[in-house]
C-alpha angles and dihedrals in degrees: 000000000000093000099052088047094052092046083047090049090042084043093054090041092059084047103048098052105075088040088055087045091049093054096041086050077052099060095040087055088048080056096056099256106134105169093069110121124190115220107242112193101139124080141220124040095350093042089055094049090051099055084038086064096038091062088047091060091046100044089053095049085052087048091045093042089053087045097056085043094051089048092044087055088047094051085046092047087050099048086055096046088044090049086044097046093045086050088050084047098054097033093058083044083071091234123156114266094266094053084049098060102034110089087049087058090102095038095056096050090056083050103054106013086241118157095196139023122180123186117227116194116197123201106167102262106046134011118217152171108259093168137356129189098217114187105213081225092062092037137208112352090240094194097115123212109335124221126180088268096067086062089039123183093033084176078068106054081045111172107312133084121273117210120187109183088192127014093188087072090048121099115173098045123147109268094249091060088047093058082053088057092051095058089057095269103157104172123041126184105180114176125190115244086229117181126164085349088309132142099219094157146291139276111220122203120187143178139170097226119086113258090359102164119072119220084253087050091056099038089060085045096051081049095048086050094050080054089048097053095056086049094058085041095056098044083046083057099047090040089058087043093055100037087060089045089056089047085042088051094046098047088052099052100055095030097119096228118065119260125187137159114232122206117226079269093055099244118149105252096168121006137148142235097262086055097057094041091056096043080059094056094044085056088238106135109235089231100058116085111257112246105146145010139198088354085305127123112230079232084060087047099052092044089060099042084054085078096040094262124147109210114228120235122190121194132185103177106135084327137024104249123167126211148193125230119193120160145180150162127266094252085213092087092245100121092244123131130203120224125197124196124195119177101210094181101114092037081050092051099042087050084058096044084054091052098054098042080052092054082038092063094035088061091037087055096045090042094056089052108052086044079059095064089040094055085061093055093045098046090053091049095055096038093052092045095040081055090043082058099047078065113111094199104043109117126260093242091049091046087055092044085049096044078049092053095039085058102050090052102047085048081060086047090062093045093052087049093057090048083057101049091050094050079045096229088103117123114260102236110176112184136165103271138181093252089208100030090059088043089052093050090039097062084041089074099034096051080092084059088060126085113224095258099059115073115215105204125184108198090192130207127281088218143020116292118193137187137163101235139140108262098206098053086044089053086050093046088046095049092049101050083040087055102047091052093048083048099047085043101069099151088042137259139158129298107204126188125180133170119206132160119256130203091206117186126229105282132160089271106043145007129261117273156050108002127167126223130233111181121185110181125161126183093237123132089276127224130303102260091227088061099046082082087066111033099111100040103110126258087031126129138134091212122111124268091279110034108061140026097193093239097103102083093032092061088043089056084046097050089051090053099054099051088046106256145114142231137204128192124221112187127162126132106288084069140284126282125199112206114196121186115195123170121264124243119211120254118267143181118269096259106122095053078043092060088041087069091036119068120210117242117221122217095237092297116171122247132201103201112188115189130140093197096087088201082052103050101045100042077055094047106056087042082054093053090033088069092043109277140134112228133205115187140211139157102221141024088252092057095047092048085052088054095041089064088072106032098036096122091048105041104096093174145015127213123194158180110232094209113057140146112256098003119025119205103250084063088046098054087039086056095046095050086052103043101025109011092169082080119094114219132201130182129212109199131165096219134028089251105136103353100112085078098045124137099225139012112319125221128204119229115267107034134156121264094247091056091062095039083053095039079050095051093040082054094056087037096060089032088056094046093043101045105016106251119293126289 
């Protein structure tokens, strides 16, 4: 019985223990722990149940080890959708292309396993950096400012990724991957920043190990680059906008005409300074919505823009200003209306200006002409008197009444004169004159000029002052600084004048020596003293519309000029003073007035007098004989050459008209010089037209008789020194 109970307790035991292994098995696999295995040897019912266990665990490892890879690949799948999502975020935010890949940054390394990612933005010239995650533990990047030719040749990297599992094996690599390799870089992911076909840059992640990147890894690079691609194109994009902003800005605010945007409300949303400037003028605050300008609608406005019409807007606030309105709608459909401002008040002026100097010349041109024709009269009126003086036995009472007629004449000679010189075709006749003599008689003749409450006052010289200088040009220059003081001075004052002699030293704007002064001052309210810098300039003047053409001053300054001297300006408010230097002559003896009352007698010479005014040559003619001198007669250049072919080796002298029907006179001396130059020529006009070029001394209709018989004498004279008298 013993027996049988120990073999049943050895028999259990045997039993019982894969059945305790099996359960212990059991508990470690509710632990967790599924790679625990039970030992199976025996067979039948127990053996069955062992492997049976043993496939469960397995089964449940397979199903544990599917699970963690499933959630691996969720959390991978996160981590990308979170990088891109954050890259969406803070492209659509509009930052630069640093600020956009920055907070992936993170993201990206857990992605890939890169250690390092630089952005390199391209943008056809240079290559550069624009951020680099440096890891303190990898240090500083150490590849210096990049240029194309690091990545040299770029043709060769092209548009697709490029993945080098292991730099240290690669020979031909762009320099700038080599110096990666260098700093220990093993594995090198670098993908082009490609939008619309275009190379904008690259993305570069690196890492020390070998193959670091898995195929997932690259393909989320290769993602977060597409991303990053759109983010540089589109700072590219916002840089060029704003580049040509800033242009457009530029260009507006220094366009001359004022320029603004108007909201549908009609507020001011961009606008310039001309535009405010002119708003100002126009008395619209700028704050106020514009709704209106000049007592138009901008409705009104617009209507007349639409056929290219800029409306016109006066204003006479303080001072008249004149403006131009054009205005249209913004053509991108967002209610907004462009208005353009151009203030036209100096390019009125000056058109003004233009109009009057045209009427100006046209009065000038028709004036020359009819003191042509008067010159005539006059000069046949003095010539006809001057030879019914010459008369021995013409009456006392009738020479009076002749010496009254010849001055008179010669007095319209001096108006006509004047005419000339304004319209600018006068005779330039520069003599020796009496500088304060001539001033005295001068503003005897211009007190007239002058209203009651203005004194004209002449503080003359102590001694003589002489210059040589053209009478009728220093009367003009005179008048007009005379008339300029009477017009600055409206509630009255004092015009002074005063000569005196100056030893001037060399300076930059004359020579040393004798200068006379001619001093204007008034006592007026002077010139601003940021206008004295243009007050000769031509067409200039601060008086009204009517009352001045700006020409006055500028042919002053031209007048001094061309008789060599200079002039300076002193204004403040106690008045305005005029200082004008011309060279000193020295004193001389009275001869050549002298020689203007004596007429000089010829010795039979023979004349050739050309003139096609009949009252004109006769009168001539009988004053030519009357000094001594035969006289032959035409009308016209071609009948005197006609009579110079028979009388070329007589005629000593020609005389002639230098305005003539057929042949002027000008022609005529030109073809005697060529074809006979022995003979002297003078030439008698009526304006200075032309006789800049003339061949001989010119005199100006109407003269003395003593100044042709002079002309006549200086003319043998030179004829006789140059060619050694006639045969």
């Amino acid at each position: 019985m013993l027996g049988f109970v120990v073999a049943w307790r050895v028999a259990g035991r045997k039993l019982l223990a894969p059945i305790n292994a099996l359960v212990k098995a059991t508990g470690r696999v509710s632990e967790g722990d599924l790679d625990t295995r039970v030992n199976v040897l025996r067979k039948g019912e127990l053996g069955v149940l062992g492997r049976a266990f043993n496939d469960m665990v397995a089964l449940l490892r397979d199903r544990r080890t599917a699970l963690l890879q499933h959630q691996h690949a969720i959390e991978a799948q996160a981590r990308r959708l979170g990088a891109l999502h954050l890259l969406d975020r803070e492209i659509l935010a509009g930052g630069e292309p640093e600020a956009v890949v920055q907070p992936v940054v993170q993201h990206l390394k857990e992605s890939t396993n890169a250690e390092r990612l630089s952005l390199i933005v391209f943008d056809g010239e240079t290559a550069s950096i624009r951020w680099v995650d440096s890891d303190p533990e990898l240090g500083p990047v150490g590849l210096g400012p990049l240029a194309p030719e690091h990545f040299a040749p770029i043709d060769s990297l092209g548009l697709e990724p490029r993945y080098y599992a292991n730099l240290a094996n690669e020979k031909e690599i762009p320099p700038a991957f080599a110096k990666a390799r260098d700093r220990g870089i093993r594995t090198l992911l670098f993908l082009p920043l490609v939008a619309d076909a275009t190379l904008l840059g690259w993305l570069a992640l690196s890492s020390r190990e070998i193959d670091a990147f898995s195929e997932t890894g690259q393909q989320v690079g290769r993602e977060i680059a597409a991303q990053l691609a759109v983010a540089v194109q589109q700072a590219g994009l916002r840089q060029s906008l704003q580049r040509e902003r800033k242009w457009l800005q530029t260009i507006v605010r220094y366009l001359p005409e004022g320029v603004a945007l108007l909201a549908s409300d009609g507020h001011v949303l961009i606008g310039n300074a001309a535009f405010d400037n002119a708003l100002s003028a126009l008395g619209h605050p700028a704050s106020e919505p514009l709704t209106q300008l000049g007592g138009n609608t901008l409705t009104q406005l617009r209507e007349a823009s639409s056929s290219g019409t800029w409306t016109e807007i006066a204003v006479s606030k303080g001072r008249n200003m004149e403006f131009q309105v054009f205005v249209f709608d913004v053509s991108s459909g967002l209610d907004q209306t462009v208005v353009v401002l151009r203030e036209v008040t100096a390019e009125r002026d000056v058109r003004r200006q233009l109009d009057r100097q045209e009427r100006l010349a046209a009065i000038g041109q028709m004036s020359a002409g009819i003191a042509h024709d008067f010159n005539n009269v006059l000069f046949a009126i003095m010539t006809n008197t001057e030879v019914l003086l010459r008369d021995k036995e013409l009456p006392p009472r009738l020479g009076d009444r002749a010496r009254s007629i010849a001055e008179m004449a010669r007095r319209g000679g001096g108006i006509i004169r004047q005419i000339l010189d304004f319209s600018r075709k006068s005779v330039s006749a520069r003599r020796p004159l009496d500088l304060g003599v001539f001033v005295n008689e001068t503003m005897a003749l211009l007190r007239s000029a002058v209203p009651q409450n203005i004194s004209l006052r002449f503080a003359p010289p102590n001694a003589e002052c002489r210059v040589l200088a053209d009478p009728a040009r220093l009367e003009q220059l005179l008048t007009n600084l005379i008339v300029n003081a009477r017009d600055a001075m409206t509630e009255g004052g004092t015009i002074t004048v005063s000569i005196s002699r100056e030893l001037t030293p060399g300076t930059q704007t004359n020579q040393p020596g004798q200068w006379i002064s001619l001093e204007v001052k008034d006592s007026g309210p002077g010139i601003p003293h940021e206008l004295q810098h243009r007050i000769f300039e031509p067409y200039f003047t601060t008086k009204g519309p009517e009352q001045g053409t700006g020409l006055g001053l500028a042919q002053v300054l031209g007048i001094v000029q061309d008789h060599g001297g200079q002039i300076a300006l002193q204004s403040g408010a106690g008045g305005t003073k005029f200082t004008i230097l011309l060279p000193a002559i020295e004193a001389q003896p009275l001869a050549a007035e002298i020689q203007e009352t004596v007429v000089a007698r010829g010795s039979a010479e023979l004349i050739l007098l050309v003139e096609d005014e009949a009252n004109v040559r006769e009168p001539l003619r009988d004053a030519l004989e009357l000094m001594g001198y035969r006289v032959l007669a035409a009308t016209n250049g071609v009948e005197a050459l006609n009579l110079l072919a028979d009388y070329a080796q007589e005629v000593r002298v020609v005389v002639t008209d230098a305005v003539m029907p057929h042949m002027g006179g000008l022609e005529l001396t030109r073809i005697i010089r060529d074809r006979n130059p022995s003979i002297a020529t003078v030439i008698m006009s009526g304006t200075a037209e032309g006789t800049s070029e003339a061949v001989g001394s010119v005199l100006q209709k109407p003269f003395a008789l003593p100044l042709l018989a002079r002309a006549i004498r200086d003319a043998l004279a030179s004829a006789e020194h140059q060619h050694g008298g006639s045969e």
